[in-house]
Every structure is written in structure tokens, then in C-alpha cells.
N, C-alpha and C positions, 0 to 999 in steps of 0.2 A: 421351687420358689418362683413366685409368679413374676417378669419381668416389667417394669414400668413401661406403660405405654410408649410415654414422652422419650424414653432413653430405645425402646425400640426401632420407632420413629430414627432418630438420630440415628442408632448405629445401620439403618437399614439407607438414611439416604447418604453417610458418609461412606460404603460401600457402593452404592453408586457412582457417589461423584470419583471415588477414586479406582471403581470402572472405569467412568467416562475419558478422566485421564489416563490412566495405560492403556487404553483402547486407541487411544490417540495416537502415542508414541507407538501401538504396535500399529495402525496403520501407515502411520508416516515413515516407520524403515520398512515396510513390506514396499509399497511407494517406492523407497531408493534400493531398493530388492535385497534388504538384510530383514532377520528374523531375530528380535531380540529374544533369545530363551528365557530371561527372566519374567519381562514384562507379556511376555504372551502368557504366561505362568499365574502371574498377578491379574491381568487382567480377566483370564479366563474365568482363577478363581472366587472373585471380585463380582465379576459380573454373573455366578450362577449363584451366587449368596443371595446377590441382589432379589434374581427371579425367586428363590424357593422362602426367602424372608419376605416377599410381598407377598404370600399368601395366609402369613401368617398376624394378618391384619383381622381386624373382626368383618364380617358381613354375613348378609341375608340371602343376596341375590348375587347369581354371576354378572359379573363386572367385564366391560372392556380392558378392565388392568391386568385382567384374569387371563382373558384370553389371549392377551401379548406377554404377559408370563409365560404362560404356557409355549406358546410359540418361541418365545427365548429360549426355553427349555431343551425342547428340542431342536434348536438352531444350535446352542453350546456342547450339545451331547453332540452331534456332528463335526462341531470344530473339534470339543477333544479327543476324539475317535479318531481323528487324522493329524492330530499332533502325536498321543501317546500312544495309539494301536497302530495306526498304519505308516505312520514316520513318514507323514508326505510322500510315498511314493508314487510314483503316478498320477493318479488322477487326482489322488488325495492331495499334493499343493496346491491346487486349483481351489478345490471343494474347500478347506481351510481356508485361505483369502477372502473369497466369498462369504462363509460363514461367519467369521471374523468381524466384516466390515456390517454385515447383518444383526450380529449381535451388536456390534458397538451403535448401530441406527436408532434399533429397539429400545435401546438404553436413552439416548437422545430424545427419540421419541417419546418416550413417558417423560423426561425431563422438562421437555418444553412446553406438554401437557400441562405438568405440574405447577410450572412458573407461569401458564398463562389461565390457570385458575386459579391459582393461590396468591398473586402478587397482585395487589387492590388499582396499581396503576395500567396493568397486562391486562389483567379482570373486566377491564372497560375498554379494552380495544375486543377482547373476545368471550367474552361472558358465559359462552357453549361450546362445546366441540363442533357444533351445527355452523358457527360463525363463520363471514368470512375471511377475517382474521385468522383467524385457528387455523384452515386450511390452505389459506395462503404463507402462514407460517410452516408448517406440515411440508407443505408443496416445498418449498427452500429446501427444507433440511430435507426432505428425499434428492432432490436434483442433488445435493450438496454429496449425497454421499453414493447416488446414483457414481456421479465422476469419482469419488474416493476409491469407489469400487473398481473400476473401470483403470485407473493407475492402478492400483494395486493388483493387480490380475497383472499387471503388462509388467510392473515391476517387479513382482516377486515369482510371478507366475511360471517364468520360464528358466526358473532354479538357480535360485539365488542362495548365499551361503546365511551361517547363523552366530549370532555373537552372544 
């Protein structure tokens, strides 16, 4: 049975946005160097629904949204490889954190994408991706999560326990 566009739509950005939030909370206790098990759990599963549900949009031509699917893709397969196969050991709490805060970017990234084409008032500060609004927004939320990253490495990085 074929799925309504509009409720596709919906169920693919309410999986987003509630990526975007457990992505929070799991950076902000990596940050004070605890490891929520739930919300990494949620957030993981959350945010690779996200990726493999925006492919399932209609088009003709490869897309930039495509190719940071994509990339999310393979950024969450690295995170959950080091949560469920490699149990952080080693190198792998590192790689995780990183990964992690990578994935929750991408997610960001397309979000602010999203609201600065599709909101009629954003629309007209940035009308293209080419804009320099757009990239000056872009540019924030990378420094933003440039330093998210950056705590998080130093907070969780050097083995922190998990709640």
C-alpha cells in the first residue's frame, strides 16, 4: 500500500527532529564524559532512519541531499560499529565521539538547509545555497559544533563511564 506523500514527509522530518534532540543530549553527556545508553540508542536509531527515509523521496538527478545521506550513512555505520561491535575499546571511544557529533552536524546541516529554503522569511535572507547568508549560517553551525566536538573528545574521550 502506497504511503502518502505528506504523512511521509512528516514521519521523515519528525525523525529528524527527534534525532536532532537525542543527538543533543547524547553530545552534551559525552561533553560532562557520561554515555547515555538509551539516548545514544535513540539517537542513533533515529538519525539513520532519517538518512535511508530521505532517499526514499522521489527525483531524477543526484542531489546534494543525496550525497550527505550518503555520507551520514556511512558516518552512523562507524558510530554503531563502535558502540555495538567494538564496545569503545580503544580507539573506538574516540572514533564514536567524533562520529557521533558528525552525525548530529549532518543532521543540523540539512535542517538549517531546510529552514533557510523553505521559510518565506529565511528565503529572503538566503534564496540559494550559493548565498552569503547560507554560508555564513553553515559557517556558525560548523564552528558550533567544530567546539562541540572538540569537548566532547576531551570529555568523554578519556573514558568516561555510561548511564
Amino acid at each position: 500500500m502506497p504511503v502518502d506523500p505528506k504523512t511521509y514527509l512528516l514521519v521523515h522530518v519528525l525523525l529528524s527532529l527527534v534525532g536532532i534532540f537525542s543527538g543533543l543530549v547524547v553530545v552534551g553527556g559525552l561533553i560532562a564524559g557520561v554515555r547515555f545508553s538509551r539516548w545514544v540508542g535513540l539517537f542513533l536509531a533515529t538519525t539513520l532512519l532519517t538518512s535511508l527515509t530521505g532517499f526514499g523521496f522521489p527525483f531524477v538527478a543526484l542531489l546534494p541531499s543525496h550525497i550527505v545521506g550518503a555520507l551520514s550513512l556511512v558516518v552512523l555505520l562507524g558510530a554503531l560499529a563502535a558502540v555495538y561491535w567494538k564496545h569503545l575499546e580503544g580507539g573506538w571511544r574516540r572514533a564514536f565521539v567524533v562520529l557521533s557529533v558528525v552525525a548530529l552536524y549532518l543532521n543540523v546541516f540539512v535542517l538549517l538547509a531546510q529552514l533557510l529554503q523553505k521559510t518565506p522569511a529565511l528565503a529572503l535572507l538566503a534564496p540559494t545555497p550559493a548565498a552569503p547568508a547560507f554560508a555564513a549560517a553553515q559557517g556558525l553551525v560548523l564552528a558550533l559544533f567544530a567546539v562541540l566536538g572538540w569537548a566532547a573528545v576531551k570529555g568523554y574521550g578519556r573514558g568516561a563511564g555510561s548511564r
